[in-house]
Biopython code that builds the backbone (N, CA, C, O; Angstrom):
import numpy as np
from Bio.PDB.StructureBuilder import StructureBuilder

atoms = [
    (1, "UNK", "N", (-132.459, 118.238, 164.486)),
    (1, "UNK", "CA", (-133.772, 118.811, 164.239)),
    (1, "UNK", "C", (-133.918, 120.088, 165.045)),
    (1, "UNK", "O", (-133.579, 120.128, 166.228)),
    (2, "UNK", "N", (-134.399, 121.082, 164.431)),
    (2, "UNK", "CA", (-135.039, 122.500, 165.220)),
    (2, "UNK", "C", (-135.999, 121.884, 166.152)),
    (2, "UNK", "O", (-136.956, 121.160, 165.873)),
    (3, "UNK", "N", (-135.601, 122.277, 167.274)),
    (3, "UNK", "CA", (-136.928, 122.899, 168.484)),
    (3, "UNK", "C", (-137.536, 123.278, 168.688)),
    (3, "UNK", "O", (-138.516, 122.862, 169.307)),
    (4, "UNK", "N", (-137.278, 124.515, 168.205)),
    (4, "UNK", "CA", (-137.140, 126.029, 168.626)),
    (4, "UNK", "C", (-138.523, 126.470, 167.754)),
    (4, "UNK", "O", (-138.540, 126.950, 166.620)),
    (5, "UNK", "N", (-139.341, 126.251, 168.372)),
    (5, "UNK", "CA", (-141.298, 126.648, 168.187)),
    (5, "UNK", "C", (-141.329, 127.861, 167.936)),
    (5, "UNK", "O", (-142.274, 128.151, 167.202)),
    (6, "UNK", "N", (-140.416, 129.077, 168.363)),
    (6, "UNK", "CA", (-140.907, 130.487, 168.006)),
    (6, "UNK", "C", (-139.693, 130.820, 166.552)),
    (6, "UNK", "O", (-139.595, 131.813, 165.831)),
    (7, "UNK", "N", (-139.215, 130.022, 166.561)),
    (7, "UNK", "CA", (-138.182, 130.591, 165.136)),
    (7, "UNK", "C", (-139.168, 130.514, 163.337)),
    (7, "UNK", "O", (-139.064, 131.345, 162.435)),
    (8, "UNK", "N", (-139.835, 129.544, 163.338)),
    (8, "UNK", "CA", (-139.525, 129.139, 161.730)),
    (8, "UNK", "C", (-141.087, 130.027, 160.968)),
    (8, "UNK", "O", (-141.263, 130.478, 159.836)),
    (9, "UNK", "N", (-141.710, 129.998, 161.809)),
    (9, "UNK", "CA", (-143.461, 130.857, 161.334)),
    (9, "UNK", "C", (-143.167, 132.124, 160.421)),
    (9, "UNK", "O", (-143.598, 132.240, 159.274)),
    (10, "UNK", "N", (-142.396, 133.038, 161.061)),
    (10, "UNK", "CA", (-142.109, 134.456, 160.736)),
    (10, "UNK", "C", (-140.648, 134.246, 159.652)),
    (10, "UNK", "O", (-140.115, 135.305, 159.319)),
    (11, "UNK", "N", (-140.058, 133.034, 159.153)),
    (11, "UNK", "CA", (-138.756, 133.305, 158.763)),
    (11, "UNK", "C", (-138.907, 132.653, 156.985)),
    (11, "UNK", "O", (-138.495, 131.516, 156.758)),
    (12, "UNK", "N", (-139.515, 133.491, 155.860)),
    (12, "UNK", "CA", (-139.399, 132.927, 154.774)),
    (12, "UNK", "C", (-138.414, 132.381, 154.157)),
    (12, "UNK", "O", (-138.374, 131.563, 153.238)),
    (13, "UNK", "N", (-137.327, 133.110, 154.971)),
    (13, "UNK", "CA", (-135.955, 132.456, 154.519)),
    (13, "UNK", "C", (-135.479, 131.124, 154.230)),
    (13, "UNK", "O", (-134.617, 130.878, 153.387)),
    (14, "UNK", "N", (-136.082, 130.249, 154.973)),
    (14, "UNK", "CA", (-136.572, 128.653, 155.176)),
    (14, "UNK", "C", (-136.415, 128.310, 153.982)),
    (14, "UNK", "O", (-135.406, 127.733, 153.578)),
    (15, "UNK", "N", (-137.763, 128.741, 153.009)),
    (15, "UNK", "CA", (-138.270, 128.489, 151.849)),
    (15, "UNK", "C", (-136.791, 128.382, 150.637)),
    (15, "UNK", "O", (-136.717, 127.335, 149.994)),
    (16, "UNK", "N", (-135.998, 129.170, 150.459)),
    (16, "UNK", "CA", (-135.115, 128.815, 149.875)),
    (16, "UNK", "C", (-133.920, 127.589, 149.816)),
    (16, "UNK", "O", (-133.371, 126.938, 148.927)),
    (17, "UNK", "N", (-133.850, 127.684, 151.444)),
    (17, "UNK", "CA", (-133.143, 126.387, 151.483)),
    (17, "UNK", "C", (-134.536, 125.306, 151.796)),
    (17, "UNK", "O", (-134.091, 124.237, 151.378)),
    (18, "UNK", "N", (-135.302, 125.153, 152.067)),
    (18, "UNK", "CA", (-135.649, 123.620, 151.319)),
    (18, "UNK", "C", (-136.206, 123.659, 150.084)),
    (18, "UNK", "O", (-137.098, 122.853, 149.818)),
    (19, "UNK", "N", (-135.782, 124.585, 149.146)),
    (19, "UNK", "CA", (-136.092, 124.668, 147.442)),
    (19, "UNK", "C", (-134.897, 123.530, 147.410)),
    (19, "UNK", "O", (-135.161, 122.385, 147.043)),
    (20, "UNK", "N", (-133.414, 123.957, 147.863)),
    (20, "UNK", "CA", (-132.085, 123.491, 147.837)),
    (20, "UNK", "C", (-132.144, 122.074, 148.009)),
    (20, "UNK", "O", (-131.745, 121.396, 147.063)),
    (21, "UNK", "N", (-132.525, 121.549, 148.937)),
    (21, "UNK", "CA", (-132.590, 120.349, 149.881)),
    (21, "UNK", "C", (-133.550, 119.735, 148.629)),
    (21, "UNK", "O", (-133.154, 118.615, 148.307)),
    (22, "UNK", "N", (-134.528, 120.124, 147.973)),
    (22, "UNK", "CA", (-135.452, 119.267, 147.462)),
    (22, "UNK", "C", (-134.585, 118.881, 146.273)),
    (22, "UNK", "O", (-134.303, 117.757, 145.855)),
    (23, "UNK", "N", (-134.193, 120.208, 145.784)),
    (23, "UNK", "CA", (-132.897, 120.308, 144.289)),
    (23, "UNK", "C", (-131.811, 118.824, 144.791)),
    (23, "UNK", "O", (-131.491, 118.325, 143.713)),
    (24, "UNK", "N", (-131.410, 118.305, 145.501)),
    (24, "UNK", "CA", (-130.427, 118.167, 146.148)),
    (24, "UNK", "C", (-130.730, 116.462, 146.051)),
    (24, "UNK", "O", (-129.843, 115.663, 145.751)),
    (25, "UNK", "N", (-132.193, 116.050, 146.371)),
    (25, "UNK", "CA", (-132.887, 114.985, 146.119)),
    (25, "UNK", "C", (-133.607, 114.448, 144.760)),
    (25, "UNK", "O", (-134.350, 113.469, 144.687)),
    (26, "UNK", "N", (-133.173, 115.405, 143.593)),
    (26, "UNK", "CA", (-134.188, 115.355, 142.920)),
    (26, "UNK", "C", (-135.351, 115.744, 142.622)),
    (26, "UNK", "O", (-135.818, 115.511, 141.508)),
    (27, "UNK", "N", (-136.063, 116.444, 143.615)),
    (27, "UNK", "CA", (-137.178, 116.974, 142.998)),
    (27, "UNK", "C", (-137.164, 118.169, 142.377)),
    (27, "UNK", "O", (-137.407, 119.036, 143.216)),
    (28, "UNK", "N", (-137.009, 118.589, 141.395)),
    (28, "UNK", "CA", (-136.867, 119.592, 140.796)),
    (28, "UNK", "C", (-137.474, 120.703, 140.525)),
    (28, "UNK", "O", (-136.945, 121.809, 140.638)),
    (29, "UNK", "N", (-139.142, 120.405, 139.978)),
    (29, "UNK", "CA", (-140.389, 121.381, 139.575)),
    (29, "UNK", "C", (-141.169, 121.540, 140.651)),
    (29, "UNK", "O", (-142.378, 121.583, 140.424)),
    (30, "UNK", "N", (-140.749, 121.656, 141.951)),
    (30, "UNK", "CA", (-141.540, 121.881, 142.951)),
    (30, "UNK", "C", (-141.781, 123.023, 143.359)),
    (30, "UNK", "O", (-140.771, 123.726, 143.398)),
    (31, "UNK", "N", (-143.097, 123.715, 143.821)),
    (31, "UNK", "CA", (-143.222, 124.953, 143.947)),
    (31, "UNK", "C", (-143.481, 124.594, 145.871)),
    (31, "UNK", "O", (-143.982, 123.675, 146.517)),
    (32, "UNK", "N", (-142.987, 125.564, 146.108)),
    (32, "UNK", "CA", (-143.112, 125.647, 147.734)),
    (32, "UNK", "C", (-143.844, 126.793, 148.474)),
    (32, "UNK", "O", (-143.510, 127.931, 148.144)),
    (33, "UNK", "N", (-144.771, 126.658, 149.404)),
    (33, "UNK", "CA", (-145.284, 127.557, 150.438)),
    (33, "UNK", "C", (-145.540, 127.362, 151.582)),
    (33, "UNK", "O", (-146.349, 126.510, 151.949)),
    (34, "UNK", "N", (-144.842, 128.180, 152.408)),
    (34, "UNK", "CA", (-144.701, 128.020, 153.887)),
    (34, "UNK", "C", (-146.110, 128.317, 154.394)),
    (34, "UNK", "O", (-146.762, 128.971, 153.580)),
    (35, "UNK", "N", (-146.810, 127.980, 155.628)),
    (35, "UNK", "CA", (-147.749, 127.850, 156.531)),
    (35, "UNK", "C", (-147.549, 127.969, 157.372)),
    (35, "UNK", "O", (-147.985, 126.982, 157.964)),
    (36, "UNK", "N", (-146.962, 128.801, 158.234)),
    (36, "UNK", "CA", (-146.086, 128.298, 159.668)),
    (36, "UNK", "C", (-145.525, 127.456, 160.055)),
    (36, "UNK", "O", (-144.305, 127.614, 160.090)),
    (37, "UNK", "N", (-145.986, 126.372, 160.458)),
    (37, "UNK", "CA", (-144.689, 125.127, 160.384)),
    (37, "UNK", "C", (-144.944, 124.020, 159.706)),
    (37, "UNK", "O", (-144.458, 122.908, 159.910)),
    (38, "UNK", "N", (-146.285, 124.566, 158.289)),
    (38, "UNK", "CA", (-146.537, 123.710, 157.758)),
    (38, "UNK", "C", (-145.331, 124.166, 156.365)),
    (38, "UNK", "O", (-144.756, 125.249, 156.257)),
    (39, "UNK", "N", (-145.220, 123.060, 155.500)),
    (39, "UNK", "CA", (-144.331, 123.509, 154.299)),
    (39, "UNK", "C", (-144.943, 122.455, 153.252)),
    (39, "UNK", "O", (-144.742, 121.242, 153.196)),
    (40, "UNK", "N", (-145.765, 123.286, 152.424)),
    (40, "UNK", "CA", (-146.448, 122.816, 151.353)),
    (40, "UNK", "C", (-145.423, 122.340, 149.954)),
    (40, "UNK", "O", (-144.578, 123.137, 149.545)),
    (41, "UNK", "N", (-145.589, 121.099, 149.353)),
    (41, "UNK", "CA", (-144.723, 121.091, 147.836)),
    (41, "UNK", "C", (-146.367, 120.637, 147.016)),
    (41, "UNK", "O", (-147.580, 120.479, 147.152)),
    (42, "UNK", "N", (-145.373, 120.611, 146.256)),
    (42, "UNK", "CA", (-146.842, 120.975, 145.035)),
    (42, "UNK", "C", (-145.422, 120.481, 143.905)),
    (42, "UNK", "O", (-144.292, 120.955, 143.791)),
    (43, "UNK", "N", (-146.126, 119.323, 143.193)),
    (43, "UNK", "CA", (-145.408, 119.163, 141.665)),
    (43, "UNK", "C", (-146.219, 119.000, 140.928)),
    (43, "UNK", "O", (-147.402, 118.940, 141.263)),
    (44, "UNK", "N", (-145.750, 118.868, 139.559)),
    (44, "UNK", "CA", (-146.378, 118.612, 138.726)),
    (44, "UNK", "C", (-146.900, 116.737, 138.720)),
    (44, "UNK", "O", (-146.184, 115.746, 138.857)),
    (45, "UNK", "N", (-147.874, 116.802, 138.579)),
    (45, "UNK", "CA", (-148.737, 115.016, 138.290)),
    (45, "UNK", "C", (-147.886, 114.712, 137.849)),
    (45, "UNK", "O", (-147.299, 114.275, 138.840)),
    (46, "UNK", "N", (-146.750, 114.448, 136.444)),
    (46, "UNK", "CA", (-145.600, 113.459, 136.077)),
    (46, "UNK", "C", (-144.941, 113.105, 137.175)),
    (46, "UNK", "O", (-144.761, 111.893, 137.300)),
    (47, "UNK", "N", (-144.400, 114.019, 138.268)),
    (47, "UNK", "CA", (-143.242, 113.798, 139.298)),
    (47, "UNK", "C", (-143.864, 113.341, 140.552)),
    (47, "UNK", "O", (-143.341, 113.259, 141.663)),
    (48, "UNK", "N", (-144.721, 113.138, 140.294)),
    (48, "UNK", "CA", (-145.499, 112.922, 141.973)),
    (48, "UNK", "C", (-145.121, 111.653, 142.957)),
    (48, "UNK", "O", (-144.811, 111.624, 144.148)),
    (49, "UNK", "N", (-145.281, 110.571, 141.927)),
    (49, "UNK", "CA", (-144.510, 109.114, 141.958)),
    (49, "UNK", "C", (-143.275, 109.200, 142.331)),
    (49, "UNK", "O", (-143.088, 108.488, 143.318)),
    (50, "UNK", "N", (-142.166, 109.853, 141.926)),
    (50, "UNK", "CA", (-141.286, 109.691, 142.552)),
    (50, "UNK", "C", (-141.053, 110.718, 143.090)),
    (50, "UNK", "O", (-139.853, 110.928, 142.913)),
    (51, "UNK", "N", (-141.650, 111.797, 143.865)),
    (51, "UNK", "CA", (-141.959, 112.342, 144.962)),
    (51, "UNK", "C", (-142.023, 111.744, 146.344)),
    (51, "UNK", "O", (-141.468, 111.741, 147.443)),
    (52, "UNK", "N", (-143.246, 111.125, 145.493)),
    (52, "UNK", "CA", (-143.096, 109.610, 147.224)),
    (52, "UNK", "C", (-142.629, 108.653, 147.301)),
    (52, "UNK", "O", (-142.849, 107.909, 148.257)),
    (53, "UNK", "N", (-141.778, 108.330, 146.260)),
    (53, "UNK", "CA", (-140.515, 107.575, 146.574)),
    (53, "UNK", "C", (-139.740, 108.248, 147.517)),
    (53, "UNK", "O", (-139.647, 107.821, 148.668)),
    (54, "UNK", "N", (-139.098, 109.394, 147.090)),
    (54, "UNK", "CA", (-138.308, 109.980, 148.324)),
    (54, "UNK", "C", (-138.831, 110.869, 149.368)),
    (54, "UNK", "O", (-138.250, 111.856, 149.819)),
    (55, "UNK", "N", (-140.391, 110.268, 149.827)),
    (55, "UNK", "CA", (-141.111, 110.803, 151.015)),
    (55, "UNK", "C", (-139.890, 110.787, 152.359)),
    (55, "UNK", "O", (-139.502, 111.853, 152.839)),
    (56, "UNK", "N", (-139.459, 109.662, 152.776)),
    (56, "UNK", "CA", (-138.712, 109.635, 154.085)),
    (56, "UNK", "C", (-137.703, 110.619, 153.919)),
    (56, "UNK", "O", (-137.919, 111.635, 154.580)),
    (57, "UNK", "N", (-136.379, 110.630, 153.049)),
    (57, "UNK", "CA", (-135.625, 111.680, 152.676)),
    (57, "UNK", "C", (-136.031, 113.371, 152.849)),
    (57, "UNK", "O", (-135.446, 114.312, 153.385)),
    (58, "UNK", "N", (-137.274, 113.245, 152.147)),
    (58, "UNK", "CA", (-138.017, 115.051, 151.926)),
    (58, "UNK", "C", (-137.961, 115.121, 153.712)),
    (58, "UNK", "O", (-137.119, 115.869, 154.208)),
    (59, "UNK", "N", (-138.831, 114.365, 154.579)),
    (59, "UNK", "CA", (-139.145, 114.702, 155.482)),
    (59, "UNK", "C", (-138.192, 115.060, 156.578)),
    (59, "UNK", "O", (-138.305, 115.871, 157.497)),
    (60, "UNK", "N", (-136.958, 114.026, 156.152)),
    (60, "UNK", "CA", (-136.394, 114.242, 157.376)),
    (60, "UNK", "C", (-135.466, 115.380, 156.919)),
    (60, "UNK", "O", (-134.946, 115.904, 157.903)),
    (61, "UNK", "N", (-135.014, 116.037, 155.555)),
    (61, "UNK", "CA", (-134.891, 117.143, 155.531)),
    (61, "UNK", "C", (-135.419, 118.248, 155.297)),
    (61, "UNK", "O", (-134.858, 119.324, 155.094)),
    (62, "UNK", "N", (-136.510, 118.005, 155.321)),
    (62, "UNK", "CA", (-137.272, 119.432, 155.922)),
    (62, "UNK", "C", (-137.488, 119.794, 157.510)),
    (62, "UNK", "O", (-137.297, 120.847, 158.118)),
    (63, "UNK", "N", (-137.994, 118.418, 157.975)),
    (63, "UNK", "CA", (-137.778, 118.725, 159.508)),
    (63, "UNK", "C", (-136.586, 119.147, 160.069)),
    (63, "UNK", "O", (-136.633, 120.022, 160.934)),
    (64, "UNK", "N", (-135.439, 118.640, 159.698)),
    (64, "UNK", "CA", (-134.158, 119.144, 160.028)),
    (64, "UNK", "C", (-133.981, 120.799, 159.583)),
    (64, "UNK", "O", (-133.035, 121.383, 160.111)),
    (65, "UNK", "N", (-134.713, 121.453, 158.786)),
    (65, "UNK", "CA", (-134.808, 122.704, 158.454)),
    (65, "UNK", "C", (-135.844, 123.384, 159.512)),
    (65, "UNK", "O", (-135.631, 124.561, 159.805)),
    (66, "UNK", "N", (-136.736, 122.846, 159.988)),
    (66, "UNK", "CA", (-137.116, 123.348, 161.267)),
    (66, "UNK", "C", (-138.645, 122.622, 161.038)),
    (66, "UNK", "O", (-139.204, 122.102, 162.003)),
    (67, "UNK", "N", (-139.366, 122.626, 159.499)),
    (67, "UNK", "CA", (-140.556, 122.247, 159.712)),
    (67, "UNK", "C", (-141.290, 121.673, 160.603)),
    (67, "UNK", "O", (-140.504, 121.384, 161.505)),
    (68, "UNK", "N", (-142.791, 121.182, 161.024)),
    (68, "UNK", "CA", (-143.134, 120.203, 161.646)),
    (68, "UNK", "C", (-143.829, 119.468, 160.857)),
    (68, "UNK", "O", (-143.730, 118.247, 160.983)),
    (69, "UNK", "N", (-144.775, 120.071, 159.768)),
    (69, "UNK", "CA", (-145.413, 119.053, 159.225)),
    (69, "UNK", "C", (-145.280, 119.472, 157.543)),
    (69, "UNK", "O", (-145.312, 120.649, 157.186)),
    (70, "UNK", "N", (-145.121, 118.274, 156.531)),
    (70, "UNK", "CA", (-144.363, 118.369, 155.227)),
    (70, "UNK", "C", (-145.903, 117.509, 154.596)),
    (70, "UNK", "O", (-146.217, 116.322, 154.676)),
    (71, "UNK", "N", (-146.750, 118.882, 153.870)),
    (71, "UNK", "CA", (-147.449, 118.544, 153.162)),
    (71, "UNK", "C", (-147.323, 118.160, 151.319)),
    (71, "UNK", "O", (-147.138, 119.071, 150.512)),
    (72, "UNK", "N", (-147.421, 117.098, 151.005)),
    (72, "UNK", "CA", (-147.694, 117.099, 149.533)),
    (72, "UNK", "C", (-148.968, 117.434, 148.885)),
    (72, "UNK", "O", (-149.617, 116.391, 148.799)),
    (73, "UNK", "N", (-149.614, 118.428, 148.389)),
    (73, "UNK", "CA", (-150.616, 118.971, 147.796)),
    (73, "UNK", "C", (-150.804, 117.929, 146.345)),
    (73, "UNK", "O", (-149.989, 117.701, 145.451)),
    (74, "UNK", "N", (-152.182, 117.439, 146.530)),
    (74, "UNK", "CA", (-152.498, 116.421, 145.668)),
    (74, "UNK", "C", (-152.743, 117.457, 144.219)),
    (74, "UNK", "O", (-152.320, 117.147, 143.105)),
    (75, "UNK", "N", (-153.416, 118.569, 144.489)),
    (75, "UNK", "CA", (-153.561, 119.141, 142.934)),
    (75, "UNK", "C", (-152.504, 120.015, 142.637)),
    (75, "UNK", "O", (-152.487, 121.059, 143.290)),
    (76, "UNK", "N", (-151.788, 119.872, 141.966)),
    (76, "UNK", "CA", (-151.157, 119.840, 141.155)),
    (76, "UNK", "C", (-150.895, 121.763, 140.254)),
    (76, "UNK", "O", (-149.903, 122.378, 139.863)),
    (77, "UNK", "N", (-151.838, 121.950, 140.277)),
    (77, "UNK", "CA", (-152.211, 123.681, 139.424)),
    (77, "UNK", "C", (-152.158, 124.522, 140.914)),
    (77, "UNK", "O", (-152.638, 124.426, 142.043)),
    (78, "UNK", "N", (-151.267, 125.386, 140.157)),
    (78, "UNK", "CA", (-150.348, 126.231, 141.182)),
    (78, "UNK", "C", (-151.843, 127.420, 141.120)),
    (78, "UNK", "O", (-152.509, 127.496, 140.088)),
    (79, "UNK", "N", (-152.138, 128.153, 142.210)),
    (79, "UNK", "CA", (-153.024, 129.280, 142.965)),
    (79, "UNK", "C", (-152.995, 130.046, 143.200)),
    (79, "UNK", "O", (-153.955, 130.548, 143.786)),
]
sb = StructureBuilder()
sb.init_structure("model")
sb.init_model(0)
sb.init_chain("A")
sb.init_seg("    ")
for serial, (resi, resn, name, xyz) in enumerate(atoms, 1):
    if name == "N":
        sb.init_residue(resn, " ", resi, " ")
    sb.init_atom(name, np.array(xyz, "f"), 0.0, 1.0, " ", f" {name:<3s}", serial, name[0])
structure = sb.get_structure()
């Protein structure tokens, strides 16, 4: 797991590899946006269910990407 509190805020780069990591698990139609060390997914309502099936998986690879906290956005319509 990242430590390192001043790395991940300023680095969008992130965002691509946990597009990868999610690809990697299955989630496929996920749209992603970083927050500082928040990391938002957003799917579509069909996939959501098994979204949180693989809640423990997502988390511990996103945290391993540096995140701290791995939000699932309940609505669904991208903003």
């Amino acid at each position: 797991m990242n430590n390192d509190t001043t790395s991940l805020p300023d680095k969008i780069e992130h965002l691509p590899l946990a597009r990868q990591k999610l690809k990697e698990l299955g989630v496929e139609n996920a749209s992603l946006s970083q927050h500082g060390f928040v990391l938002r997914i957003q799917v579509p309502a069909a996939d959501f269910d098994q979204t949180i099936e693989k809640r423990e998986a997502i988390v511990d690879q996103m945290k391993a990407i540096g995140y701290r906290f791995i939000a699932l956005d309940l609505d669904d319509q991208n903003d």
